[in-house]
C-alpha positions as CSV (number, residue, x, y, z in Angstrom):
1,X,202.8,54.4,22.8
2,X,199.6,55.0,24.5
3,X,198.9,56.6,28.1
4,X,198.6,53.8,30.5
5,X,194.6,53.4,32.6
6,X,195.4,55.1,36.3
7,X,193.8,52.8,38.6
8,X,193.1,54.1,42.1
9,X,191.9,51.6,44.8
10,X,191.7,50.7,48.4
11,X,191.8,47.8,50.5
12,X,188.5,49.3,52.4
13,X,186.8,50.0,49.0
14,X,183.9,46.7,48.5
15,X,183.7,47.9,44.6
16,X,187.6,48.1,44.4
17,X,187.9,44.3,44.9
18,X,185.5,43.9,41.7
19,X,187.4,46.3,39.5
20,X,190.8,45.2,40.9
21,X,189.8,41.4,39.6
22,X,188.7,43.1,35.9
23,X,190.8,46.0,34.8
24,X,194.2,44.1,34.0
25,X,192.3,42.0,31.6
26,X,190.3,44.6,30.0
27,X,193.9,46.5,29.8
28,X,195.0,43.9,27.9
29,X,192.2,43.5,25.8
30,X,192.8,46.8,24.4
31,X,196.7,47.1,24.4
32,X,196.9,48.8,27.6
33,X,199.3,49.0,30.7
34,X,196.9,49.7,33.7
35,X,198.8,51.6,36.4
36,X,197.9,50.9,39.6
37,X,197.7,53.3,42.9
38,X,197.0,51.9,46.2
39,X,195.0,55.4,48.2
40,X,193.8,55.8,51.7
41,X,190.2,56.5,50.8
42,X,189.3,57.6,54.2
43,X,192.1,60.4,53.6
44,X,190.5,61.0,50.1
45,X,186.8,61.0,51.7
46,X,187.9,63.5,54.3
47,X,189.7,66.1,51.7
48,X,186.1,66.4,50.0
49,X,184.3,66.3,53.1
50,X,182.2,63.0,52.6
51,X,181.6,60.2,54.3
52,X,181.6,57.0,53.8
53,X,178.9,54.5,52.8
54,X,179.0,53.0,56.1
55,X,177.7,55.8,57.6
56,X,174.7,56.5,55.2
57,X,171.9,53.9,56.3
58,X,170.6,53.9,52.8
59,X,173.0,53.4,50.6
60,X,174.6,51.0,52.2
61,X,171.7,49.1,52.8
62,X,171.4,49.7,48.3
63,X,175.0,48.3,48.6
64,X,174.3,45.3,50.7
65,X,172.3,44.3,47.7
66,X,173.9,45.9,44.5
67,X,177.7,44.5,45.5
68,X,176.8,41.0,46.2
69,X,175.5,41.4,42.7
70,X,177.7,43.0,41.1
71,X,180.3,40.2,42.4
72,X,177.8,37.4,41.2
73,X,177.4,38.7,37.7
74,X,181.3,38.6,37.8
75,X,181.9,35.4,39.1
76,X,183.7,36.9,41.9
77,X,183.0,34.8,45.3
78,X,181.3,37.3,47.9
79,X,180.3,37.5,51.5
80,X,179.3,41.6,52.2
81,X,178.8,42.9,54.7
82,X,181.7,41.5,56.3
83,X,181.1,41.7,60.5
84,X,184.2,43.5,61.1
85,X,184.5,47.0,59.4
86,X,187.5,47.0,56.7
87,X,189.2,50.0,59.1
88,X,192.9,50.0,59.8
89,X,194.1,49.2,56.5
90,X,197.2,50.9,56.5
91,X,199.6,47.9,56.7
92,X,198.0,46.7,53.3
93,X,198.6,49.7,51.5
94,X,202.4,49.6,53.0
95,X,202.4,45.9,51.9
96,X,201.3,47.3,48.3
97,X,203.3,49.9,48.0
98,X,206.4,48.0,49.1
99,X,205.8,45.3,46.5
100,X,205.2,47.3,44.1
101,X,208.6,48.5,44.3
102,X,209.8,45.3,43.8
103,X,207.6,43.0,41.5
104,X,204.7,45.3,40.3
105,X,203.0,41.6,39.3
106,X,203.4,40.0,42.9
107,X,201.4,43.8,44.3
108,X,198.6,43.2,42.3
109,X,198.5,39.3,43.1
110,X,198.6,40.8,46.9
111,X,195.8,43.0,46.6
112,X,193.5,40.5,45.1
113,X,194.5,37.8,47.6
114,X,193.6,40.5,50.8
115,X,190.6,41.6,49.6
116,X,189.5,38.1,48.2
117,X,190.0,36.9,51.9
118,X,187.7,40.4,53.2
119,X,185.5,40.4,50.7
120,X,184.9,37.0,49.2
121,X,185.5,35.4,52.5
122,X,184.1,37.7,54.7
123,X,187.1,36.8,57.1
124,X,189.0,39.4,58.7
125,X,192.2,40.9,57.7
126,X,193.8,43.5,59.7
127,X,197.4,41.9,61.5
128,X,200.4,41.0,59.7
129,X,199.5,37.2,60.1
130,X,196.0,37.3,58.8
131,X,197.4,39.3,55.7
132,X,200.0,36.0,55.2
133,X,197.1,33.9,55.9
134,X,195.3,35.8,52.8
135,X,198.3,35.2,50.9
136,X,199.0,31.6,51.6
137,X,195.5,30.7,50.7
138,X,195.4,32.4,47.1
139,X,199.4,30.8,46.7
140,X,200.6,34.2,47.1
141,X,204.8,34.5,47.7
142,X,204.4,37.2,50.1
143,X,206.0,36.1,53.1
144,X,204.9,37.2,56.9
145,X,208.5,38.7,57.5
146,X,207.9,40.5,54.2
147,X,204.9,42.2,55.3
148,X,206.0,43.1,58.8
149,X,209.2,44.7,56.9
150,X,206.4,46.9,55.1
151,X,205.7,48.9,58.8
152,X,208.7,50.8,58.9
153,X,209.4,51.1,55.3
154,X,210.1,55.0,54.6
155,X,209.9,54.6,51.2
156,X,206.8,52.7,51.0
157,X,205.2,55.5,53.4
158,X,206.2,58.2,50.7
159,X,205.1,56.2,48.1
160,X,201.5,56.0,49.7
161,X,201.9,59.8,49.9
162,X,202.7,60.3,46.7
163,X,199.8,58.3,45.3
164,X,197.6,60.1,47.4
165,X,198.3,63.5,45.8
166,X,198.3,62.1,42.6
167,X,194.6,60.9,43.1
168,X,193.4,64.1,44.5
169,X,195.4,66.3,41.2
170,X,193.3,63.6,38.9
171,X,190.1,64.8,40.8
172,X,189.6,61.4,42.7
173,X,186.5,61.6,45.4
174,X,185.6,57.8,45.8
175,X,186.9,54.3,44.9
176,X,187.5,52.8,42.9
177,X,188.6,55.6,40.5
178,X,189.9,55.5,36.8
179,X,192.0,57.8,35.0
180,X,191.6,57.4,30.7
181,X,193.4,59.7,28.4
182,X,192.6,62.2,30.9
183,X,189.1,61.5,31.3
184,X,187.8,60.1,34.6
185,X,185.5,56.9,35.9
186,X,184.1,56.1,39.5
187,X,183.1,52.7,40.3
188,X,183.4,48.8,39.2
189,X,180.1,49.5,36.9
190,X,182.4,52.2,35.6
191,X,184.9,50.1,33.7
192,X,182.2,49.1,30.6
193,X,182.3,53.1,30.2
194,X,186.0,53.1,30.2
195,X,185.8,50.0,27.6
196,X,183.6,52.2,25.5
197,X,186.1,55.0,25.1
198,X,189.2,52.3,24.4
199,X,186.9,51.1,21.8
200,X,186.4,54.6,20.6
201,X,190.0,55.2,20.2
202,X,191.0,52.3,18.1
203,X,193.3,53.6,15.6
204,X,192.4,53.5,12.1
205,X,193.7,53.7,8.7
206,X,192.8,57.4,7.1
207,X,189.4,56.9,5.3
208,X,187.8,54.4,7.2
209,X,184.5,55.0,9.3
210,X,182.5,53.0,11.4
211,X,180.3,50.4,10.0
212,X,177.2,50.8,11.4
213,X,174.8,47.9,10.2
214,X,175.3,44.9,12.4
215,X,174.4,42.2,14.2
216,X,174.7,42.1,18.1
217,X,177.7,38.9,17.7
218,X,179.7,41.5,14.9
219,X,178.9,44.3,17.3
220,X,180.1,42.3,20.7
221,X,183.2,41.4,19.0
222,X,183.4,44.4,16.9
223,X,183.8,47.4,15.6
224,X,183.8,46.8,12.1
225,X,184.7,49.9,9.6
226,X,184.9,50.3,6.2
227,X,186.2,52.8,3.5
228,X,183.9,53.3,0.5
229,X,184.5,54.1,-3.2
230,X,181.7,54.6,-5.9
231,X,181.0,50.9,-6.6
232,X,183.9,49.1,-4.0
233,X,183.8,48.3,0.2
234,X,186.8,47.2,1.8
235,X,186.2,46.3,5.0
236,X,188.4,46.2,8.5
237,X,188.8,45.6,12.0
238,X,191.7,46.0,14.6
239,X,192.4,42.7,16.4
240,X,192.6,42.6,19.7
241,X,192.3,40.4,22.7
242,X,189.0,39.4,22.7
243,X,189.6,37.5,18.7
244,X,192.0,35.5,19.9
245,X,192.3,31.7,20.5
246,X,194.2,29.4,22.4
247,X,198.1,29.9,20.6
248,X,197.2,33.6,20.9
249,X,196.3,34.6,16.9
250,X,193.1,35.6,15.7
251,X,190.2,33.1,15.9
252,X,188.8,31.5,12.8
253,X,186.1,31.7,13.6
254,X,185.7,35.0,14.1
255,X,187.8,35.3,10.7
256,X,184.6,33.7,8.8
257,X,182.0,35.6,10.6
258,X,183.9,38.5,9.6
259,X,184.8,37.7,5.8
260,X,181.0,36.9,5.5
261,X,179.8,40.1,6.2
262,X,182.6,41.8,4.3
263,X,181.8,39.7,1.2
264,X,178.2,39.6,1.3
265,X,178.1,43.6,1.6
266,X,180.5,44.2,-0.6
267,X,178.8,42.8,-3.4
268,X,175.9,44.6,-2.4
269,X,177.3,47.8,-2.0
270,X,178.8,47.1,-5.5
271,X,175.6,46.3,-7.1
272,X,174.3,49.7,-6.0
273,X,171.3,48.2,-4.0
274,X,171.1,47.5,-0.1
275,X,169.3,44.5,1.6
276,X,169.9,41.5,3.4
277,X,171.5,38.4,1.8
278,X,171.5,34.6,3.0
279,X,175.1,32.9,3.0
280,X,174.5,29.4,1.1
281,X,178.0,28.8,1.0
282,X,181.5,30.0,2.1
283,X,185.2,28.8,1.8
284,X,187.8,30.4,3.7
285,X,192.1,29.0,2.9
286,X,194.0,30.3,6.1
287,X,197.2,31.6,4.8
288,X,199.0,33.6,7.6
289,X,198.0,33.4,11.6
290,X,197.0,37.3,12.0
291,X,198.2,38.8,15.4
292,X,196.7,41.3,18.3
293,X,197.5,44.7,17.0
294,X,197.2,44.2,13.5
295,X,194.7,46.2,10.8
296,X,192.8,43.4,9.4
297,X,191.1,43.8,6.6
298,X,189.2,42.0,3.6
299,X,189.1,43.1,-0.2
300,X,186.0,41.7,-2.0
301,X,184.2,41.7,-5.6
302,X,181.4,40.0,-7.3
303,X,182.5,37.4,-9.4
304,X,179.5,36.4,-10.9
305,X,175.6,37.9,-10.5
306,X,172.8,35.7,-11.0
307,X,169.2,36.1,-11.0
308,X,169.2,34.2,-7.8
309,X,172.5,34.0,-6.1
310,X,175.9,36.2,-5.9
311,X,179.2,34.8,-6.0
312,X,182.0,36.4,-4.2
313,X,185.5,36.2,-3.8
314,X,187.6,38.0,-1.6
315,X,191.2,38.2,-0.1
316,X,192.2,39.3,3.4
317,X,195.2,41.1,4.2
318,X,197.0,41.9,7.9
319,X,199.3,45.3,7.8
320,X,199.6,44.4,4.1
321,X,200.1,40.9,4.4
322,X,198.1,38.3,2.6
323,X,196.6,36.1,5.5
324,X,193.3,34.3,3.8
325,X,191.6,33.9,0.7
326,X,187.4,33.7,0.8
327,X,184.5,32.9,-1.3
328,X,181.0,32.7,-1.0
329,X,177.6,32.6,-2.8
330,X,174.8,34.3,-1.3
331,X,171.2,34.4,-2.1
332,X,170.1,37.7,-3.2
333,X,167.3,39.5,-1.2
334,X,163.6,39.1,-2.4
335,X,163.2,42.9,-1.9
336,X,166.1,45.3,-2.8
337,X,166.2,48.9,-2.2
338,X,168.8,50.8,-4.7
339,X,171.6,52.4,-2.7
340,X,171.7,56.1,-2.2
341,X,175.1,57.5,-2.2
342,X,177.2,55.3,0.3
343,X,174.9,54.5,2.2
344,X,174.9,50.5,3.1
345,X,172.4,49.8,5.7
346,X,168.7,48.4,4.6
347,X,166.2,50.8,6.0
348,X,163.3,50.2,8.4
349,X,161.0,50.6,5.3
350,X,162.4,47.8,3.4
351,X,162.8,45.0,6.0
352,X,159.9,46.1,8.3
C-alpha cells in the first residue's frame, strides 16, 4: 500500500485553511490516505529563526491580495485580514489533537469549521465558546464540554508534541507543509505540484510509456499510455477519482473520449503513417461498469481501409476483464506523414 500525504497545518496559518479544504479530496483522487498533523507554527517559525508574515509589511500586504484570491479561485468564502490576529491558538490544536484520537473524521470536520469561522468569516475565535460557536454553525458534533475537556488533556498535549518534532525531522519551516514519498511541498499553491508527482507515480503495466500527443481535455483527465509493437497500439489509463460518475464507476463519457483516441491512433499507428483523423462515427456497447483502481485499457485494429475513411473496431478490457466493445470510422488525413519507428505524434511540419 502506498505511503500516506503528511499534511502539516495550523489554525494561525491563512494558506492552511485553503489546503485544509483541498487535500482530502485530491488524496482521494489518487488513492491516497492524507495524514494530518496539527503544529504550532509559531514554535516551528521560531526553531528556524523566522518570522512571521505579520511582521513583514510587504508580504503581507502581497498576502492581503494573493489569499483572498487564492480562496476565490477556490470557492472558499474569505474575509483576510481578519481584525484580530489568529494568536493563542493553542486550545484548537488541543481540540484537534484530542479528536483526532477519537474520530480522525470529526478532527478534520473541526479544523475546517474553526478556520472557516477566522478565515471565511473574519469572526474571532479564541475561547472555548467561540470555537463551539464555529462548530455549531458548520453542524459540527463537537460539543463546548468537549473542547474545554481538550485544556487539560495530557495526552492531547503530547500528541501536539509529537507532531511538532515530526514536522521539524520532515524539514517543515512554514505552513501549510506536505510530506510525498519523502519529498516535500510549502503552501496551498503547492498542492497542483504534489498532484503532479501522484500523477507521476501511477502504476503501470511493464512496457507501457506515456502517450504524449494529446489534447488539453485527454490531458486534464489524463495520462494516457500506450505500449507499441511493429504495426499494433494498445492503449491505457489508470482510473481514478476524477473518471468517475454519480454510482462511483468510470464515466462514459470519458470511456468514448478515450476509445476514440485509442481507435483512431491505433489504426494509424498500424498503417505506418501519423496524422490527424476526423471521427465520423463511433459505437461504444458498455459491457462491465469499470472501477477506481483499475488498468483500463482498449485493444484496437483496422477493419477495413478505404481511400477515404478507416474503419475500426476495438475491445476494452479492465484488469483483464472485458468491459466495452467500440467501433468507429474515421476520415483519413488529407496530408499523411509515414511513421518513423514508433513514433505517433504528427509533427509541426505536417500540420503547421
Amino acid at each position: 500500500m502506498s505511503a500516506p500525504i503528511k499534511f502539516y497545518f495550523d489554525f494561525v496559518s491563512a494558506y492552511s485553511y485553503i489546503a485544509m479544504n483541498r487535500i482530502d479530496a485530491l488524496g482521494e483522487r489518487w488513492g491516497r490516505e492524507v495524514e494530518w498533523n496539527c503544529v504550532p507554527l509559531p514554535e516551528i517559525l521560531s526553531h528556524h529563526e523566522a518570522t512571521s508574515p505579520r511582521d513583514q509589511p510587504a508580504k503581507f500586504a502581497h498576502n492581503s491580495k494573493d489569499f483572498p484570491r487564492l480562496c476565490e479561485m477556490n470557492d472558499l468564502p474569505v474575509s483576510f485580514p481578519p481584525e484580530v490576529p489568529p494568536y493563542g491558538a493553542t486550545l484548537h490544536r488541543l481540540v484537534f489533537w484530542r479528536l483526532q484520537r477519537k474520530d480522525p473524521a470529526l478532527a478534520k470536520t473541526f479544523a475546517r469549521a474553526v478556520d472557516h469561522r477566522y478565515f471565511g468569516t473574519g469572526k474571532e475565535v479564541r475561547t472555548a465558546q467561540q470555537l463551539a460557536s464555529a462548530c455549531k454553525a458548520r453542524g459540527v458534533a463537537v460539543s463546548l464540554k468537549e473542547i474545554r475537556a481538550a485544556a487539560d488533556d495530557k495526552r492531547a498535549r503530547k500528541a501536539l508534541r509529537d507532531a511538532y518534532g515530526r514536522a521539524l525531522a520532515d524539514g517543515m519551516f512554514g505552513a501549510p507543509f506536505m510530506v510525498l514519498d519523502g519529498e516535500t511541498f510549502w503552501g496551498a499553491d503547492r498542492l497542483d505540484h504534489v498532484e503532479y508527482r501522484l500523477e507521476q507515480a501511477i502504476k503501470i503495466p511493464r512496457g507501457f510509456e506515456p502517450f504524449d500527443f494529446t489534447s488539453p481535455f485527454t490531458t486534464r483527465n489524463g495520462p494516457l499510455f500506450v505500449k507499441l509493437g511493429k504495426t499494433k497500439a494498445v492503449f491505457g489509463f489508470r482510473a481514478d477519482h476524477r473518471h468517475l460518475n454519480p454510482r462511483d464507476v468510470v464515466h462514459g463519457g470519458w470511456m468514448t473520449s478515450f476509445v476514440d483516441v485509442a481507435m483512431a491512433q491505433a489504426a494509424m499507428y498500424e498503417m505506418g503513417v501519423v496524422g490527424l483523423t476526423p471521427t465520423i462515427h463511433l459505437e461504444a456497447d458498455f459491457l462491465a461498469p469499470i472501477y477506481p483502481g483499475q488498468w483500463v485499457t482498449c485493444d484496437a485494429r483496422l477493419a477495413r481501409s478505404t481511400r477515404t475513411m478507416n474503419f475500426v473496431e476495438g475491445t476494452v478490457v479492465a484488469d483483464g476483464e472485458p468491459v466495452l466493445r467500440c467501433s468507429a470510422i474515421y476520415r483519413k488525413p488529407r496530408v499523411v506523414k509515414k511513421r518513423i519507428g514508433k513514433i505517433m505524434s504528427p509533427t509541426a511540419e505536417v500540420y503547421g
